[in-house]
N, C-alpha and C positions, 0 to 999 in steps of 0.2 A: 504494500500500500504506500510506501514509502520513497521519496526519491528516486532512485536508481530500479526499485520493485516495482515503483506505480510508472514506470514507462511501460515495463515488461506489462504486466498484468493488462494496462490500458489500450496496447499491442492487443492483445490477447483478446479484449472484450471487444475489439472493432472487428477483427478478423473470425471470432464467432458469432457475431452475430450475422456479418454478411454470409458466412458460410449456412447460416441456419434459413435464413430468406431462401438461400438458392437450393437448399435441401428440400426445404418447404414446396418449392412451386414444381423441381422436380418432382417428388413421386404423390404430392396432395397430402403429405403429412401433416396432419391439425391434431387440432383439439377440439375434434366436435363432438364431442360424450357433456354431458349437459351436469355428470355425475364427473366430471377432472376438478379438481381442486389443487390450485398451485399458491404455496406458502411464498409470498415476495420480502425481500429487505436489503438492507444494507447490510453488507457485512460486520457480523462477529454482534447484532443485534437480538445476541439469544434464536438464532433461526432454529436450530438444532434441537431445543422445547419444542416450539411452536410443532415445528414439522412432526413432532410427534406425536405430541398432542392430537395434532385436526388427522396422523394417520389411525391412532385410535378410534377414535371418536368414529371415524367414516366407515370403519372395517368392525365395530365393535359386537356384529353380529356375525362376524364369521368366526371370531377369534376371542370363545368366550367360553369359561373361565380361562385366567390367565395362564395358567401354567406350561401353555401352547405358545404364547402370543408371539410373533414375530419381532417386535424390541426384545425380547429377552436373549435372540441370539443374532439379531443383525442393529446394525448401527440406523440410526434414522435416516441417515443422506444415502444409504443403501436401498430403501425400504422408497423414499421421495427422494427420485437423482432430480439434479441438475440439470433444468433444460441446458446453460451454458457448457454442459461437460454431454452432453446426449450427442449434440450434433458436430462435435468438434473436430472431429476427421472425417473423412472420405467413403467412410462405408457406411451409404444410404441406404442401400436394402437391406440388409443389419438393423441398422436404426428404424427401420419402418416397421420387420417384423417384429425388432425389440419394443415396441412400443404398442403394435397390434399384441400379442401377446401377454401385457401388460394384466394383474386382475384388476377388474373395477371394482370398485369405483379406485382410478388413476390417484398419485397424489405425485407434485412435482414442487419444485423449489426453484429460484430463481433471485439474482440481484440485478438482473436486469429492468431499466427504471420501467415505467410503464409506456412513455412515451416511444421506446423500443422495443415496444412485444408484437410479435407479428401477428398479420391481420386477422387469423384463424384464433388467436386467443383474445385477442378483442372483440370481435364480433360474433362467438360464439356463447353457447348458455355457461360453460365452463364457470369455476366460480374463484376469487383469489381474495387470498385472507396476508394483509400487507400489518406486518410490528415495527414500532420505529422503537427508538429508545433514546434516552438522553447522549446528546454529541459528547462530553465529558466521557461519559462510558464506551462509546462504541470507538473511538478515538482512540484510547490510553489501552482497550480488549486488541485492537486493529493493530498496533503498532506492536504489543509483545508476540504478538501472532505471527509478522512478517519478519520480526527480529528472528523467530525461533524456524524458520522454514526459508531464510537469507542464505543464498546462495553463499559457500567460502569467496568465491571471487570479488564479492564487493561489500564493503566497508561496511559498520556498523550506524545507524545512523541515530541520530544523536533523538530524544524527544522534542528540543525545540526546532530541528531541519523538519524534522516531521508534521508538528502542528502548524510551520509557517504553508506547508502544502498542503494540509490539509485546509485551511482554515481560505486558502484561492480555491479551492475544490480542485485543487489536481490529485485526483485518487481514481482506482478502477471506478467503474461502473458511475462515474458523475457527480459531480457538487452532492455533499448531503443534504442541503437544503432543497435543490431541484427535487432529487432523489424521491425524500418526503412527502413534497410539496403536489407531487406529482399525481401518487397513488389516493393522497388525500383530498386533493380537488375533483378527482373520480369517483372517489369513495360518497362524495356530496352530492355529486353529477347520478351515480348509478348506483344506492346502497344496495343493491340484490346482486351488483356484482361485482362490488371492491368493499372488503369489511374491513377497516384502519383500526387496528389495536395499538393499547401502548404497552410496551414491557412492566413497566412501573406497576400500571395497574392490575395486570396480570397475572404480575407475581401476589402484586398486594390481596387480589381477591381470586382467586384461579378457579374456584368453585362454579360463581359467577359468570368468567368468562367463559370457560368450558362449554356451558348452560348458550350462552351468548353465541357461540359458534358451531352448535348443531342445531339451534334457529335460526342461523345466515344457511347454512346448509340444507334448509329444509329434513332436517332429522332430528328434529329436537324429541329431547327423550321424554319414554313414556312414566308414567306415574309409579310402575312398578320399577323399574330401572334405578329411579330417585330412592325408590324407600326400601330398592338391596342395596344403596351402596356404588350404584359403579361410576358414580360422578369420583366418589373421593379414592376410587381405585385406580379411575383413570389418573387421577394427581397425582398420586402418591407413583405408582408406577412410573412416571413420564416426569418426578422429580429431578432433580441435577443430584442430590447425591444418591438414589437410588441407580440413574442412568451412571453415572461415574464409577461407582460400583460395580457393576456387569462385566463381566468375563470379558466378553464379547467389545468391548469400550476402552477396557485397560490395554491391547496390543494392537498390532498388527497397524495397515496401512489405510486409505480408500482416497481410489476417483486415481486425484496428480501425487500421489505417494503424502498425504496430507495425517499424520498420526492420528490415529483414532480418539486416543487420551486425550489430543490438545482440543479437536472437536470439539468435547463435553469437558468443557470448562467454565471458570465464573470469573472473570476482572474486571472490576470498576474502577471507577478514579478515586472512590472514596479508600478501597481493598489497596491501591497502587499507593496511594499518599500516604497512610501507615508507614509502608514500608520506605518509602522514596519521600522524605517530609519536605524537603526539597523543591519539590515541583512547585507547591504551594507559595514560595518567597521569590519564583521568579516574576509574579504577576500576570506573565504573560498571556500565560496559559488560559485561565478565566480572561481577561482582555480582549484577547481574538477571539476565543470564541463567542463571547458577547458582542463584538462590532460586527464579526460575522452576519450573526443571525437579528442584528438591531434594523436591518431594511423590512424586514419583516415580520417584526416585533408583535402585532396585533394576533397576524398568523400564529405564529408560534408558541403564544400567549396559549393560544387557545388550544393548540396541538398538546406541544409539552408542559404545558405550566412549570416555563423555568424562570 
């Protein structure tokens, strides 16, 4: 995300996505199943919950009791890929039958903004549940993330090279502010088909939102479901440290050789300041990101309540 990362990575997000357009018009690959639900964000914005959450939730009649369930021995970005890792090479018909084959109801992931989804997921019944989270957080998660998967060949980069690129929006996938801005003006434009959560409050009340997002899905649960239990099953399951815990979570690779562990992680800037008390007395840090986000203060007001 980083300097010398966020070229590579930026590389990366222009060159898949034109490759996905032209996969697309080749062989008619969409998303026209009315039952796909694609999890959108920014990176390192808790996608990795979410996406398990709404795969629960959407699957939670095939996969019930738990002691089967498909989180307990695959990762979630396994379970919801990547559109941006789906069509990233050359073998379309691969990807078409990987994707017919798919079971439904589909679940997919995505940080690509909205303004760059192709036409088949805009204009179909498809449905997409977009998390933002505080810049502070996704920032300070972003940067130990690209430190820890930094190529040996280039330099370590410092947190303030960092936030000064961050804070112009030179990062993969586009400004955070656009980023946000984007799915959230949709989400006002079309609520049956962008549902805007915020981390904060999701965590704060998870019960709630759970509740909240299988009535965006038209599956909201029935009376008996509430009064066994399987709301706070789904939570507790699709927790961070019960997900951190898993066999399955603590090795191995997935996708671009990305460690599973670091995946299913938690850093904030409040977690990062403890340790680093530093960051705090160079003012910076709060400064940009507040001039940042001050053009559109009313907005954002009303978004994050920062």
């Amino acid at each position: 995300m980083v300097i010398n990362i966020v070229i590579i990575l930026t590389s990366c997000t222009t060159s898949i996505l034109s490759q996905k357009r032209r996969d697309e018009e080749k062989t008619h690959v969409g998303f026209r199943h009315s039952t796909d639900v694609i999890v959108a964000s920014i990176p390192k914005s808790d996608t990795t919950w979410l996406k398990a959450l709404t795969f629960f939730v959407v699957n939670r009649q095939h996969f019930y009791p738990l002691e089967n369930h498909p989180l307990l021995t695959s990762n979630p970005h396994e379970l919801g890929p990547f559109l941006e890792f789906i069509f990233q090479d050359d073998y379309v018909q691969d990807k078409h039958s990987y994707l017919s084959n798919m079971t439904q109801p589909r679940t997919f992931g995505t940080h690509i903004p909205f303004s760059s989804l192709c036409k088949s997921i805009k204009e179909s019944n498809c449905k997409i549940i977009y998390i933002c989270r505080n810049p502070f957080d996704t920032f300070v998660s972003a940067w130990i993330f690209s430190l820890k998967h930094k190529p040996e060949s280039l330099h370590e980069v410092t947190i303030e090279e960092a936030l000064e690129k961050y804070c112009k929006g030179i990062i993969a996938f586009g400004p955070t502010w656009d980023h946000m801005l984007g799915y959230w003006k949709e989400s006002i434009v079309a609520p049956n088909k962008v549902l805007f959560l915020k981390y904060e409050e999701l965590k704060e009340n998870s019960n709630f939102y759970v509740k909240r997002v299988t009535e965006f899905l038209d599956s909201p649960f029935v009376e008996e479901e509430e009064s066994n239990g399987v709301i706070e099953n789904i939570v507790k399951l699709c927790s961070f440290e019960n997900m951190k815990n898993l066999e399955v979570n603590k090795s191995g690779t997935f996708d671009r050789n990305f460690e599973k562990k670091i995946l299913i992680s938690d850093c904030d800037f409040s977690c990062y300041v403890k340790k680093h008390p530093w960051v705090v007395q160079t003012k910076t840090f709060s400064k940009n990101i507040h001039q940042t986000f001050s053009q559109n203060i009313l907005i954002w007001t009303s978004i994050l309540m920062i």
